[in-house]
C-alpha positions in Angstrom: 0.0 0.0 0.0 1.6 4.0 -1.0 2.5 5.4 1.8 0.6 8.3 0.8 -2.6 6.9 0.8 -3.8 5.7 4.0 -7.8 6.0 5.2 -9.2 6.4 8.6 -11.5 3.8 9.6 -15.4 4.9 11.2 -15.0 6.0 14.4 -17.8 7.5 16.8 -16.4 9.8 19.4 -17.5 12.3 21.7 -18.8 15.3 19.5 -17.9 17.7 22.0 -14.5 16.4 21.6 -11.9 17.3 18.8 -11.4 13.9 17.1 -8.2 13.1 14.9 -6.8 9.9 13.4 -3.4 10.3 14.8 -2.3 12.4 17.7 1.2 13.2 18.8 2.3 14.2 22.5 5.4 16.2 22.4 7.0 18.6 19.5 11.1 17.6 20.4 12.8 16.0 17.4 10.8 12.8 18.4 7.6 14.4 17.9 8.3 16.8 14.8 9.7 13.8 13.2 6.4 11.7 13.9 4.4 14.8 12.4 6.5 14.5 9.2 6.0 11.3 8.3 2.3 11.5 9.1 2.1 14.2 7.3 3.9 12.6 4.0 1.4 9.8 4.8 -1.5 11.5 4.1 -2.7 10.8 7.7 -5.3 13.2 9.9 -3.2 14.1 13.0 -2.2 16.4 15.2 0.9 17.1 17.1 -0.2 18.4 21.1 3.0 20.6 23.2 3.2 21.2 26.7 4.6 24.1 26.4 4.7 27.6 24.2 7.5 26.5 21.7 8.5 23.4 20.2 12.3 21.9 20.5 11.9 19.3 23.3 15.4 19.6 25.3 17.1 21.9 23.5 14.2 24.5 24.2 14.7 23.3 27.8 18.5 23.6 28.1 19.6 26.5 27.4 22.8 26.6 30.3 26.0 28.6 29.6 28.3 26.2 27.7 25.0 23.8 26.4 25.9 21.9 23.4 25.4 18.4 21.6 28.0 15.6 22.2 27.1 13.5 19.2 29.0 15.2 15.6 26.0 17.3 14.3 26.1 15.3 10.9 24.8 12.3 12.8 22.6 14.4 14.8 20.1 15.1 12.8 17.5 13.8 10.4 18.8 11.4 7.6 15.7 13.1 5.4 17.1 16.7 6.0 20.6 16.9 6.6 21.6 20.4 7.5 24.9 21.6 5.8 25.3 24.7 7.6 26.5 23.5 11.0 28.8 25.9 12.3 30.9 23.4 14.4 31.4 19.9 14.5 29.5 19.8 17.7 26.5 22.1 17.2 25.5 24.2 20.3 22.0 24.4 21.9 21.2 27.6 19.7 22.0 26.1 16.8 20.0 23.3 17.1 17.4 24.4 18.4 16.9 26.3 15.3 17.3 23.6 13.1 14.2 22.0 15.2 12.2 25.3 13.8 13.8 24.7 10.6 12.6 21.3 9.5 9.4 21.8 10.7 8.7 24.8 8.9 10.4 23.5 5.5 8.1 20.1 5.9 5.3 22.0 6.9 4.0 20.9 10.3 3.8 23.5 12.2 0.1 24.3 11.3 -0.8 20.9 12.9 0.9 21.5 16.4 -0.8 22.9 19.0 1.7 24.6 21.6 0.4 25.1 25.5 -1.3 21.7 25.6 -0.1 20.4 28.1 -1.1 16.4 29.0 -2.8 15.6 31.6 -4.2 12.0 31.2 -4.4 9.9 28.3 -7.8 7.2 29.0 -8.5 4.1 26.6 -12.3 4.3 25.6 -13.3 0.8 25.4 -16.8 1.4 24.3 -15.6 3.8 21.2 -12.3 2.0 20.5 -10.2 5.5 21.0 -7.8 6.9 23.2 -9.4 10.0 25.4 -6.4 12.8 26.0 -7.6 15.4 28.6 -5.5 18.7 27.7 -4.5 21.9 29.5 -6.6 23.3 26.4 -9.4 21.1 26.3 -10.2 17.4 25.0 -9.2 15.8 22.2 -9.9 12.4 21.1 -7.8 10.0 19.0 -7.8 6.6 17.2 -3.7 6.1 17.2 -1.4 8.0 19.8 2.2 8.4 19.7 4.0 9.2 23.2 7.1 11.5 21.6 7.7 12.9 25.2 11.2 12.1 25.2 13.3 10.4 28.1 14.7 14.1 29.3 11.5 15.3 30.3 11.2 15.8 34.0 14.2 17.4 36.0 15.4 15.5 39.3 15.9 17.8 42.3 17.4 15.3 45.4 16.0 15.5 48.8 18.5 17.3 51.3 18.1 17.4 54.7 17.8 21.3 55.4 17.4 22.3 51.8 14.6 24.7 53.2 16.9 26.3 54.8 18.9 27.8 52.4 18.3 31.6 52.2 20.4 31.7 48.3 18.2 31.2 44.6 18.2 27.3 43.7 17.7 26.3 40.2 18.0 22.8 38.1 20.5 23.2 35.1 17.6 22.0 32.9 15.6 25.4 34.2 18.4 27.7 34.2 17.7 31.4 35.9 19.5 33.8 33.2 18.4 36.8 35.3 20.4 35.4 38.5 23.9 36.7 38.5 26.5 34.6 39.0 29.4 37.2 38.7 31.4 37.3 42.3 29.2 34.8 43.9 29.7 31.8 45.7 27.9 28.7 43.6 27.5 25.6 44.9 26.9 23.0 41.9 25.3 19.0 42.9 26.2 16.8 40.2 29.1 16.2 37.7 27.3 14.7 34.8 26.7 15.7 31.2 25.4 19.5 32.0 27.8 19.9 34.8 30.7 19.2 32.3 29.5 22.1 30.2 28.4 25.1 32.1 30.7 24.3 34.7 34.1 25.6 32.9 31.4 28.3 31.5 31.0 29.9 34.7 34.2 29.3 36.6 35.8 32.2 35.3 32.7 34.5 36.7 32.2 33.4 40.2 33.8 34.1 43.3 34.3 30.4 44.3 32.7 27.3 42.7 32.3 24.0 45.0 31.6 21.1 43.1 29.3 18.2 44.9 30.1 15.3 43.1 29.1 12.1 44.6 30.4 9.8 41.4 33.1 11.2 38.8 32.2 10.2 35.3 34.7 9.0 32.7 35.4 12.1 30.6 37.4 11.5 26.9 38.8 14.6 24.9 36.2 16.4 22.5 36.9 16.3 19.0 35.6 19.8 18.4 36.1 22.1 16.1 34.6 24.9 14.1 33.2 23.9 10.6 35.1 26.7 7.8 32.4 28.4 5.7 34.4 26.6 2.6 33.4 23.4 4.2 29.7 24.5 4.8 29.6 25.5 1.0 31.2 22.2 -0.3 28.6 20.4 1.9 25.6 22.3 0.3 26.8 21.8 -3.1 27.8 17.9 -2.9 25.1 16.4 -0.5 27.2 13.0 -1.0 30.1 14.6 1.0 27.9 15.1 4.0 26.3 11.5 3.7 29.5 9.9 3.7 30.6 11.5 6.9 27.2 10.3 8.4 27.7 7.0 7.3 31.4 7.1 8.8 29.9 8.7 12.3 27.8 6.0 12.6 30.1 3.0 12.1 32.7 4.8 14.3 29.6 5.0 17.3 28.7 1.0 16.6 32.4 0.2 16.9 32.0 2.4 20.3 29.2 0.4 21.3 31.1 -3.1 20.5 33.9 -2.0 22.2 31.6 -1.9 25.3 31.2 -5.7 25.0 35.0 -6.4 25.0 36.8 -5.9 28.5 39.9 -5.7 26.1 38.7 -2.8 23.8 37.1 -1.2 26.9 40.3 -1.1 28.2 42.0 0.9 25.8 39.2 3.3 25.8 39.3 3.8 29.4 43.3 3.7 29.6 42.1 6.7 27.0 40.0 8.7 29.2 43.0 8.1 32.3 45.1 10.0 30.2 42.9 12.9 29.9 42.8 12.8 33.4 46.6 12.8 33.9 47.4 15.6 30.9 45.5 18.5 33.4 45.1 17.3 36.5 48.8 17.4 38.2 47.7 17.0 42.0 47.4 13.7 43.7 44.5 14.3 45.8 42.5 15.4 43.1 43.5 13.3 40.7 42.0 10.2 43.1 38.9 12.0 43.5 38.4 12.5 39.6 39.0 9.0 38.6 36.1 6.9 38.6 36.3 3.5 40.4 33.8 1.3 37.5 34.2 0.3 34.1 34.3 3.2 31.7 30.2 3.0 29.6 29.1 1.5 33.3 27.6 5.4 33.5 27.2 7.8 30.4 30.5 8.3 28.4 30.9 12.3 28.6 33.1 14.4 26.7 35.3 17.7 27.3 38.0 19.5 27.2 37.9 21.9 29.7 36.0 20.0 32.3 39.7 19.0 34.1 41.2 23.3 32.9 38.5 23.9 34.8 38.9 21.3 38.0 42.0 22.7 38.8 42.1 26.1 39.0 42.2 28.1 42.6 38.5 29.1 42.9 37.4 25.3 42.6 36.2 22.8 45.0 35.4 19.1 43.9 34.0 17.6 47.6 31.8 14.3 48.1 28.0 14.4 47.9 25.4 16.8 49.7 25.2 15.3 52.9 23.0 18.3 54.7 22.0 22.4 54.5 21.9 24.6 57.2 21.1 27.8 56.1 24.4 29.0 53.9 26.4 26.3 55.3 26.4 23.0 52.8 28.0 20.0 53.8 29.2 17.1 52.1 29.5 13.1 52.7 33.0 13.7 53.1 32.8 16.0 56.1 33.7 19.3 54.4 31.4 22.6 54.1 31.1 25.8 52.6 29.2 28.8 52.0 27.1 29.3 48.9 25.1 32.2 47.7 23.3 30.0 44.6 23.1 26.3 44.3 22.9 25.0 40.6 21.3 21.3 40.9 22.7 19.3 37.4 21.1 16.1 39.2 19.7 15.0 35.8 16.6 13.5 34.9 13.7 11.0 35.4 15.4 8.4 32.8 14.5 4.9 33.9 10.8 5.8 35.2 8.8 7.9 32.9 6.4 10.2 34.2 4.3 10.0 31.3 3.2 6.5 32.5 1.3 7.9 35.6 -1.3 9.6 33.4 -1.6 6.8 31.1 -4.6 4.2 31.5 -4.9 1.5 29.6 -7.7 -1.3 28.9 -7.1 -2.9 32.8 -8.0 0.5 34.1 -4.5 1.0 35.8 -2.5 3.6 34.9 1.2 2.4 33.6 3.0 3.2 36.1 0.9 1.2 37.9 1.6 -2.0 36.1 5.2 -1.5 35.8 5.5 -0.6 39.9 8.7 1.0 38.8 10.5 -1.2 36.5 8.6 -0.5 32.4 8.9 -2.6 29.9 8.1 -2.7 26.3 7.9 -4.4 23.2 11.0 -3.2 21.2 10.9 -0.4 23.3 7.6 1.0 21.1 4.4 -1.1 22.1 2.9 -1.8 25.7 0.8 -4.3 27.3 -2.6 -2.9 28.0 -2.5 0.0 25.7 -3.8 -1.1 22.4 -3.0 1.5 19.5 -0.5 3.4 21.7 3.3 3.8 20.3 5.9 5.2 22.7 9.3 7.1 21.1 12.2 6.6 23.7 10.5 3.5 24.9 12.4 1.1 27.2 15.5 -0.8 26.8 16.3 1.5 23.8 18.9 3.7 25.0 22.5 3.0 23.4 25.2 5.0 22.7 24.7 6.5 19.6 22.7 9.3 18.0 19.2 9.8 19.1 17.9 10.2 15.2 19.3 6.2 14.9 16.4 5.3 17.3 13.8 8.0 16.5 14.3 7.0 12.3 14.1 3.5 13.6 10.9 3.8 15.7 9.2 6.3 13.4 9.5 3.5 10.0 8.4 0.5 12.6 5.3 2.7 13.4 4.7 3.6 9.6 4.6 0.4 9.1 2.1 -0.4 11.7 -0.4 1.8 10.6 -0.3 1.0 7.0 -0.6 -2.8 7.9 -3.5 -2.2 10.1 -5.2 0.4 7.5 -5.0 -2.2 4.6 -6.3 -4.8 6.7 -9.3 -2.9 8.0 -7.7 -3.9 11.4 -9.5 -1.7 14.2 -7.0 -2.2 17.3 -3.7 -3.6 17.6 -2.3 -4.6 20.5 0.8 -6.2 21.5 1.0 -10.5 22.6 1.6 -10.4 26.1 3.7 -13.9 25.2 5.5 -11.8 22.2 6.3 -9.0 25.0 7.4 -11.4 27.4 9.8 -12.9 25.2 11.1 -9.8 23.8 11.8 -9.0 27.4 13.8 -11.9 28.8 15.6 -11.8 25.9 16.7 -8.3 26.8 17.4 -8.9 30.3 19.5 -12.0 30.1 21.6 -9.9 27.6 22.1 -7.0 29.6 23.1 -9.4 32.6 26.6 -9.5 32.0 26.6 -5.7 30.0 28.8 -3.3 31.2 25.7 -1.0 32.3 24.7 -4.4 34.3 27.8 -5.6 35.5 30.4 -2.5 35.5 30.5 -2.0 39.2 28.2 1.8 39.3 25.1 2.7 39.8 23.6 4.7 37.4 20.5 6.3 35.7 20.0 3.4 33.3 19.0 1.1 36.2 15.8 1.4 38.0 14.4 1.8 41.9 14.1 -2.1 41.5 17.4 -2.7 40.2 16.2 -3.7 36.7 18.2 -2.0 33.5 14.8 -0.7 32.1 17.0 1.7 29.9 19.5 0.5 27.3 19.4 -1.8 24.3 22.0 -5.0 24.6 22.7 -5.0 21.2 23.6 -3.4 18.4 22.0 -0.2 16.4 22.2 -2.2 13.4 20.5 -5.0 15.2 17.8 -2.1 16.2 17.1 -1.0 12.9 16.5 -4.6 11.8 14.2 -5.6 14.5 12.0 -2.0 14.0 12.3 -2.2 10.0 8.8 -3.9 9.5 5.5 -4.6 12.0 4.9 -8.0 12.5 1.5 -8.6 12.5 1.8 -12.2 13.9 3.4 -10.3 17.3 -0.1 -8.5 18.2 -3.5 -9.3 19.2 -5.6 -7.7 16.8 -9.9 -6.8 16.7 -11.3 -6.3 13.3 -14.7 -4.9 14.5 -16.0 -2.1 13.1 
């Protein structure tokens, strides 16, 4: 069947409710790339955004020092490759511009609906449609496709005495640019992938800077560099040239990602990052406290090179975690204090247990966070038990190291798929074989048992409050693509009432 022809099916829904074939939570690169294949499909849909722009994280992060840390030619759509990048490693205004870019040129925009927020998504038994209760009213839809992305909701920890802090607070992910940080004393929680950037940002500006690190990450030299307008020109005029360096980024992030599954090549890789510690960081004491004590890929691999220039200089402090506040005073698991006028929280984000699920109710009745009780699961990270014509992007168990667009490209043509299959065969629901799901899950598991993200002696994001790796994918991208290249009908339970 084309791909541009594809029919809705009879459907009876609420008529005070706005009623569409296909509706899309979230307008990141997840969601606008959901709305541009729907769109090339011929399909009735409509893309609903919490808030009053559309670029998913990089609308959210907007820290001093916020950048990507996958090459921009592999971060980005295959369909509209951007040849204009200014550096090899776009920056957060950059891309979030491309965001606006692509969906203006494929001409979405005029389906998305910005300051709808979700608030709960209900199956409709009766009517065979999904009921979504909005900030801005109710919409009704046949097909919905969860695009909220896995960096959705910020973590703040608990602290004992937090309230007592007289200074401003903020989460890097919600950064105050009218707080000035010039001659103050900042207090930052958290050394992971924000940390690493704003932090050498802001050094130079404030009066002290204590860093609250309760785990160092594995940090390898950036290959950065600024792209010459020469470059950016030979790039628009041979396409190829950008394709092929693509096509070499990706090959060089799967050999990353097998060198994850040999303690030999891991080696090497993490002999690479010691190095980086030993070229800036000359003191002993601080050299033990920067080196992590797991196998490097246990926790996100990060990637700088001023994270250490800035370490070391005289107004810095690297201490253990926040043990406790009272008032100014912060203290840390390792015994040792200071004062602080602003505290910067880069503590990350909900990864491993979605908040979307606690709004979502399926077929049962329970919400999905109910059924899951901390620990979700998916079939290839895209269809869930209970929730019959629901697709998640970002689903479980499909994190990897490796561009984002490998997984949303993947996902987005398994869903295509899906929806053609069940348009030509008059199908009315489809919904996943609990035996098919179950399957597909021990399989992942009893991979990941022996994984470095399983077995490489951290604790980390990708594992959940039950001490289940609900996050990352065991195997290959190349594997991924293969397994989300076509819908198997024979995997689902389907109902052909109409």
């Amino acid at each position: 069947m084309s791909d541009t022809v594809l029919l809705s099916m009879t459907t009876t829904p609420d008529p005070q409710t706005r009623h569409h074939e296909v509706i899309v939570v979230g307008a990141g690169f997840a969601g606008i790339g959901a709305a541009i294949k729907l769109r090339q499909a011929g399909l009735d849909f409509l893309v609903l955004e919490k808030s009053a722009e559309i670029g998913g994280v990089w609308r959210d992060n907007s820290y001093p020092g916020c950048a990507c840390d996958v090459p921009s030619a592999f971060y980005s759509y295959s369909f509209a490759p951007n040849p204009r990048w200014s550096r090899f490693f776009a920056r957060q205004g950059e891309i979030r511009a491309y965001t606006h870019a692509v969906a203006d040129r494929f001409g979405v925009m005029p389906s998305v609906r910005v300051n709808h927020e979700l608030l709960a998504a209900r199956w409709d038994s009766d009517q065979q449609v999904w009921r979504l209760q909005t900030s801005a009213g109710d919409y009704s839809a046949r097909f919905v496709i969860m695009a909220c992305g896995p960096m959705h909701k910020p973590v703040t920890p608990r602290i004992k005495g937090i309230a007592s802090f007289p200074g401003a607070s903020f989460h890097s992910a919600r950064w105050d640019h009218g707080c000035d940080l010039a001659g103050k004393r900042v207090a930052v929680i958290g050394s992971g992938a924000s940390a690493i950037q704003f932090v050498p940002a802001i050094q130079p500006d404030v009066a002290h800077l204590t860093l609250f690190q309760r785990t160092p990450p594995w940090v390898l030299p950036k290959m950065d560099a600024p792209v010459s307008e020469r470059w950016q020109r030979r790039f628009e005029r041979f396409p190829v040239l950008q394709h092929a360096l693509r096509q070499m980024l990706y090959l060089a992030f799967e050999k990353l990602n097998n060198s994850l599954t040999r303690p030999r090549s891991r080696g090497k890789l993490q002999a690479r990052a010691l190095r980086n510690i030993h070229r800036t960081v000359k003191d002993e004491r601080l050299r033990a406290v920067l080196t992590p004590d797991y196998a490097i890929g246990c926790k996100r691999i990060l990637q700088s090179n001023d994270w250490y220039r800035a370490l070391v200089k005289e107004n810095v402090d690297v201490v253990g975690g926040v043990a406790e506040v009272r008032g100014k005073t912060i203290i840390a698991s390792d015994g040792s204090s200071c004062e602080a006028d602003i505290i910067i929280y880069a503590t990350g984000f909900e990864v491993a247990n979605p908040p979307v699920a606690e709004i979502i109710t399926g077929v049962s009745g329970e919400t999905l966070a109910t059924r899951w009780q901390g620990s979700p699961q998916a079939y290839l990270g895209t269809m869930v038990e209970d929730c019959p014509n629901l697709f998640m992007m970002f689903g479980p168990n499909l994190y990897t190291f490796s561009s984002a667009f490998v997984m949303i490209e993947a996902q987005l043509k398994y869903i295509m798929s899906a929806l053609r299959t069940v348009t030509s065969r008059r199908i009315r629901t489809v919904a996943v074989d609990p035996q098919s799901a179950r399957a597909f899950n021990d399989d992942v598991q009893a991979a990941l048992q022996t994984s470095v993200w399983n077995a490489g002696g951290c604790q980390s994001y990708f594992i959940d409050k039950n001490g289940r790796n609900s996050t990352n994918w065991p195997w290959t991208t190349g594997a991924m693509r293969r397994r989300l290249k076509r819908f198997r009908l024979k995997d689902y339970v389907v109902d052909s009432s109409r």
